[in-house]
C-alpha positions as a LaTeX table, in Angstrom:
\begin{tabular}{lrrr}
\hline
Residue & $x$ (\AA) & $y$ (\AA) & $z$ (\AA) \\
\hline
Unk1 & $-110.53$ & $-29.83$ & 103.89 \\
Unk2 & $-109.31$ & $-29.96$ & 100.49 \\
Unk3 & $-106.91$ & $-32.79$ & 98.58 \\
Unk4 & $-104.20$ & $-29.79$ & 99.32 \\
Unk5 & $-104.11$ & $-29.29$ & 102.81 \\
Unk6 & $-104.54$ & $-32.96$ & 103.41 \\
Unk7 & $-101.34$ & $-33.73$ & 101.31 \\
Unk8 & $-99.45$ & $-30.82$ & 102.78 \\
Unk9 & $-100.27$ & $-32.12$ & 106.30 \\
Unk10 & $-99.06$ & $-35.79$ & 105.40 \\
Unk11 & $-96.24$ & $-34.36$ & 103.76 \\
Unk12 & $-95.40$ & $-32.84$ & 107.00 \\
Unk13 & $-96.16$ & $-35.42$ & 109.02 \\
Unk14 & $-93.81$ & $-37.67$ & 106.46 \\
Unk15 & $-90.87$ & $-35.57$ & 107.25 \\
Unk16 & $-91.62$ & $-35.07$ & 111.07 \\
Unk17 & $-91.10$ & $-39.05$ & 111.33 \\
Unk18 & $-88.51$ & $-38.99$ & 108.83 \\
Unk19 & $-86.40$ & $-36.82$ & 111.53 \\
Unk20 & $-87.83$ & $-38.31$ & 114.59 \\
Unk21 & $-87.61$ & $-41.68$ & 114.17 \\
Unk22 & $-83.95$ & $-41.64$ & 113.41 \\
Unk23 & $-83.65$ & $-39.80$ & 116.45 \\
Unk24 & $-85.69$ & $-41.56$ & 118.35 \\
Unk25 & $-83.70$ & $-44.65$ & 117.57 \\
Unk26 & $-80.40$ & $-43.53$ & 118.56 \\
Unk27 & $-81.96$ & $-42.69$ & 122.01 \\
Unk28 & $-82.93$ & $-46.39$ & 121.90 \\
Unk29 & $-79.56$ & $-47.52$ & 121.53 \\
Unk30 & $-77.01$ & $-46.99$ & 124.58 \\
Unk31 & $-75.92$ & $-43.89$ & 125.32 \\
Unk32 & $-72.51$ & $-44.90$ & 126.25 \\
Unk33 & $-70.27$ & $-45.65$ & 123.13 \\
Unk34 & $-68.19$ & $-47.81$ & 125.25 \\
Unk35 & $-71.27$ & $-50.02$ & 126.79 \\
Unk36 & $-69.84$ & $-53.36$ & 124.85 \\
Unk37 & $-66.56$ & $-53.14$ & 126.59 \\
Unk38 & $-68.46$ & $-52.49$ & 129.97 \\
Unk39 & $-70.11$ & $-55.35$ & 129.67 \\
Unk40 & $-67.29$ & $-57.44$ & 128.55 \\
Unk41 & $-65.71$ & $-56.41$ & 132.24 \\
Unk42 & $-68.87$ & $-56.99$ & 133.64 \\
Unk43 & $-68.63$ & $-60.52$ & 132.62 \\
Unk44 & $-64.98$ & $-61.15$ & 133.24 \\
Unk45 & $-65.90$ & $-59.87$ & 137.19 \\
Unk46 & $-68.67$ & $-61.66$ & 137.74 \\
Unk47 & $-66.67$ & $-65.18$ & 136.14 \\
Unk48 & $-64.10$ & $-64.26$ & 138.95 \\
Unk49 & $-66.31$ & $-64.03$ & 141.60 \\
Unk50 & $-67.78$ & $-67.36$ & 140.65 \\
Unk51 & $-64.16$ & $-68.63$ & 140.75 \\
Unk52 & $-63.64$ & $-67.05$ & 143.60 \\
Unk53 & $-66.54$ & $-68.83$ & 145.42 \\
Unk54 & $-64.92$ & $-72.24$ & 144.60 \\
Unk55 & $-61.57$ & $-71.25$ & 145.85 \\
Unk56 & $-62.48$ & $-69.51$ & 148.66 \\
Unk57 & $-63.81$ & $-72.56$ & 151.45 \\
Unk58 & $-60.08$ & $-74.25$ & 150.08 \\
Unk59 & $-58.16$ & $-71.25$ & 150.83 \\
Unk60 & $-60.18$ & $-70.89$ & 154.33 \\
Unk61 & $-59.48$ & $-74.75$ & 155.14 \\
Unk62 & $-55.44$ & $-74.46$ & 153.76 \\
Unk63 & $-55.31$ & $-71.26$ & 156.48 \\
Unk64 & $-56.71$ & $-73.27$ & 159.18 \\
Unk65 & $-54.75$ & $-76.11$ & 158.55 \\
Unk66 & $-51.73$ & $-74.10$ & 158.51 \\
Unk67 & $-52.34$ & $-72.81$ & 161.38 \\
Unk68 & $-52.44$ & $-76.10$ & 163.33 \\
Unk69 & $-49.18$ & $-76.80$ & 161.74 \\
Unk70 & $-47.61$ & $-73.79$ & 162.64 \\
Unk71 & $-48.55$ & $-74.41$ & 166.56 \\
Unk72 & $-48.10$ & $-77.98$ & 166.72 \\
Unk73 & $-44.60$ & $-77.16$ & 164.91 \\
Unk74 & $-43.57$ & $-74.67$ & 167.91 \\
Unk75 & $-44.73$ & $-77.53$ & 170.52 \\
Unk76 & $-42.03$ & $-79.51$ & 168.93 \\
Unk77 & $-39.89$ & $-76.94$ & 169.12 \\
Unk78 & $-40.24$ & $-76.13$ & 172.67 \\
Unk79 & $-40.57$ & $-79.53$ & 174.13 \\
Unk80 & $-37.07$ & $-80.04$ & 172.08 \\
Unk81 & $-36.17$ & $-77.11$ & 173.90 \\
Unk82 & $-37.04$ & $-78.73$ & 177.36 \\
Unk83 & $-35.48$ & $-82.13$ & 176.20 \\
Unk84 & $-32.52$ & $-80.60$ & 174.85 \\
Unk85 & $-32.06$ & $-78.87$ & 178.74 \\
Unk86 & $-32.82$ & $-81.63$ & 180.76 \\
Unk87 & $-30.44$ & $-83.95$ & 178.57 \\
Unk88 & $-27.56$ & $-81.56$ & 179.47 \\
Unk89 & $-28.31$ & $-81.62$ & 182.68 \\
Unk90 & $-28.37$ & $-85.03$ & 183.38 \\
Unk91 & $-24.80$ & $-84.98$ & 181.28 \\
Unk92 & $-23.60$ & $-82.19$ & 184.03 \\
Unk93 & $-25.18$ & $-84.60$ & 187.04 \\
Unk94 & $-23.01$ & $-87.47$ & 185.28 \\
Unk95 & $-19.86$ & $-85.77$ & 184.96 \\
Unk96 & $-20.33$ & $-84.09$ & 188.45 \\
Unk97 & $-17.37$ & $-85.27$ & 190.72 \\
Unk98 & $-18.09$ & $-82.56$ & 193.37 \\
Unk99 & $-20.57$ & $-84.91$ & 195.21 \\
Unk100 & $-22.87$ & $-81.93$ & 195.73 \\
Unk101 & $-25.94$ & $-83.90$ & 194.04 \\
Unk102 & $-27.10$ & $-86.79$ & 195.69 \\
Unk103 & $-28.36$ & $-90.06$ & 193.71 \\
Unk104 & $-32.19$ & $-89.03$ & 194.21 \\
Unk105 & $-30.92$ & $-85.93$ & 192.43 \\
Unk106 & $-29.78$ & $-87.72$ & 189.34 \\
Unk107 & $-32.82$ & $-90.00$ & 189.19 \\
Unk108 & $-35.21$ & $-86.91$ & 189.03 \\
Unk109 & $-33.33$ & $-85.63$ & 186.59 \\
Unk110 & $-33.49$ & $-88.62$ & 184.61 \\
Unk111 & $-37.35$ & $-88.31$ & 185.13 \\
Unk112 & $-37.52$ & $-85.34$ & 183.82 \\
Unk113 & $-35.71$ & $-86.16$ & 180.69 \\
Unk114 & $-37.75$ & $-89.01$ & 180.08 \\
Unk115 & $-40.40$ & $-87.24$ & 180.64 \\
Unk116 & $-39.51$ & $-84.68$ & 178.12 \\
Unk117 & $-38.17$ & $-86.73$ & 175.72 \\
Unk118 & $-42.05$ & $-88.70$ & 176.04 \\
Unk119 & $-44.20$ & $-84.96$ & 175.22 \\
Unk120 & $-41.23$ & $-84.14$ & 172.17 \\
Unk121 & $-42.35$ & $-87.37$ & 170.94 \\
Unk122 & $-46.22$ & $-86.61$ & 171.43 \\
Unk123 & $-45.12$ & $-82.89$ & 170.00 \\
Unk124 & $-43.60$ & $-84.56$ & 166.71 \\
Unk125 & $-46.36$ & $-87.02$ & 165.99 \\
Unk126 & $-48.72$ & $-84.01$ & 166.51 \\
Unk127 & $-46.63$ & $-81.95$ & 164.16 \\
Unk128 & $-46.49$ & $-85.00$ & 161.32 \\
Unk129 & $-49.75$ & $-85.23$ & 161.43 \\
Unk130 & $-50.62$ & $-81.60$ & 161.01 \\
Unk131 & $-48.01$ & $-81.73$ & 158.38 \\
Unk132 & $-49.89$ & $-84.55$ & 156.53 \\
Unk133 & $-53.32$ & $-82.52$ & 156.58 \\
Unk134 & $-52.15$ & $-79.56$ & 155.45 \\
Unk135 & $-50.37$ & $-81.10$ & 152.29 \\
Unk136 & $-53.38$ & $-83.51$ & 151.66 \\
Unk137 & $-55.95$ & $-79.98$ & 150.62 \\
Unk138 & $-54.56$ & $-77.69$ & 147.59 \\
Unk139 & $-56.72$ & $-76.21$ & 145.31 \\
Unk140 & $-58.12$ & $-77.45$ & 141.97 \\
Unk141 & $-55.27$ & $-76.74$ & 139.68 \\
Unk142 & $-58.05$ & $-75.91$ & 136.95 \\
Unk143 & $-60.09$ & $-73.67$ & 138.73 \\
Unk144 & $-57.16$ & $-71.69$ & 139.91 \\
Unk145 & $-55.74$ & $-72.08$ & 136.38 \\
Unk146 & $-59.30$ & $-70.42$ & 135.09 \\
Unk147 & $-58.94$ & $-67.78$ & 137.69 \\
Unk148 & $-55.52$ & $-66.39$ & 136.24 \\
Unk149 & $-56.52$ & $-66.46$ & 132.83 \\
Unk150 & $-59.83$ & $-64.82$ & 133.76 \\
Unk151 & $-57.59$ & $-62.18$ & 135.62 \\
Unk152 & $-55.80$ & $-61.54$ & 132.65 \\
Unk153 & $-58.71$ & $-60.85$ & 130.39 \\
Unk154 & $-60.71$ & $-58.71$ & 132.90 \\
Unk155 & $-57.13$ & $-56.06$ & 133.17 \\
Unk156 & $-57.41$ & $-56.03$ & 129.00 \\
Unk157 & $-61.16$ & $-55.35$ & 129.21 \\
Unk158 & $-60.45$ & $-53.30$ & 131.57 \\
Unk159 & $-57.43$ & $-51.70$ & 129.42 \\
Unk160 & $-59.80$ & $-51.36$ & 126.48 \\
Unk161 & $-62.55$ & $-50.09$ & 128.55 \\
Unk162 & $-60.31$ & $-47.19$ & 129.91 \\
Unk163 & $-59.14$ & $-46.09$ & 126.17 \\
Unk164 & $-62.58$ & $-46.01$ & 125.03 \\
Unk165 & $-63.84$ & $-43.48$ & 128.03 \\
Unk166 & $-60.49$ & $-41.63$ & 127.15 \\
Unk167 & $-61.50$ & $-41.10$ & 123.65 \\
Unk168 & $-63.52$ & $-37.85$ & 123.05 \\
Unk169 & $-66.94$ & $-38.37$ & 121.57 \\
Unk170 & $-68.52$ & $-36.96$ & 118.71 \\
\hline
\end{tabular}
């Protein structure tokens, strides 16, 4: 081969890089114009679900605890209920002139308000003390704090994100 056909071949292989590798290095970079904003909601989702992880066992325990509230609360209310009745009616047995209750009548009935008067007492203790549990668990005001603001920033990534896809490409 002569000095000629060498240069013309490095020539050509000169300008065969000098449009491939150009080329060849936007196919390195990411195809998707909008792959920064991607990631930024990638991050701000997977900070959330971090967040999330701490709040979640709270939130569990605050629902649990509620719920003991909530039925040691209606207890109260019906053994109030019961008191409430067998108070009246031991008022009715007093006032009763009629004489159609007998003594052992009103002593049962006093019994029974006692009685009832003893479990709305139980019933309200219960209550207090669910009461006290439930308010003595909240949720760390910083990581819930954290959560909101991460919240915010993932709907503007995700804002940003969703004008970038809109945009046509070139």
């Amino acid at each position: 081969m002569n000095s000629r056909s060498l240069a013309r071949i490095a020539v050509t292989s000169i300008s065969l890089l000098a449009v491939a590798l150009p080329s060849a290095a936007a196919h390195a970079a990411p195809k998707d114009a909008c792959w920064r904003y991607q990631a930024t909601v990638n991050r701000h989702q997977d900070r959330i679900a971090e967040l999330d992880a701490q709040i979640d066992p709270v939130a569990k325990k605050i629902e649990q605890l509620d719920h003991e509230y909530q039925d040691a609360n209606g207890a109260a209310e019906y053994y109030a209920t019961v008191w409430g009745e067998a108070r009246d009616w031991v008022g009715y047995l007093e006032e009763d002139e009629s004489g159609e209750f007998s003594a052992a009548d009103y002593r049962d009935a006093v019994a029974k308000r006692d009685e009832a008067r003893k479990q709305l007492d139980k019933a309200n203790a219960a209550e207090r003390k669910a009461y006290a549990a439930l308010n003595g668990v909240s949720q760390d005001p910083k990581v819930v704090e954290e959560r909101a603001k991460s919240q915010k920033l993932l709907v503007r990534a995700e804002n940003a994100l969703a004008k970038c896809e809109a945009k046509p490409s070139a």
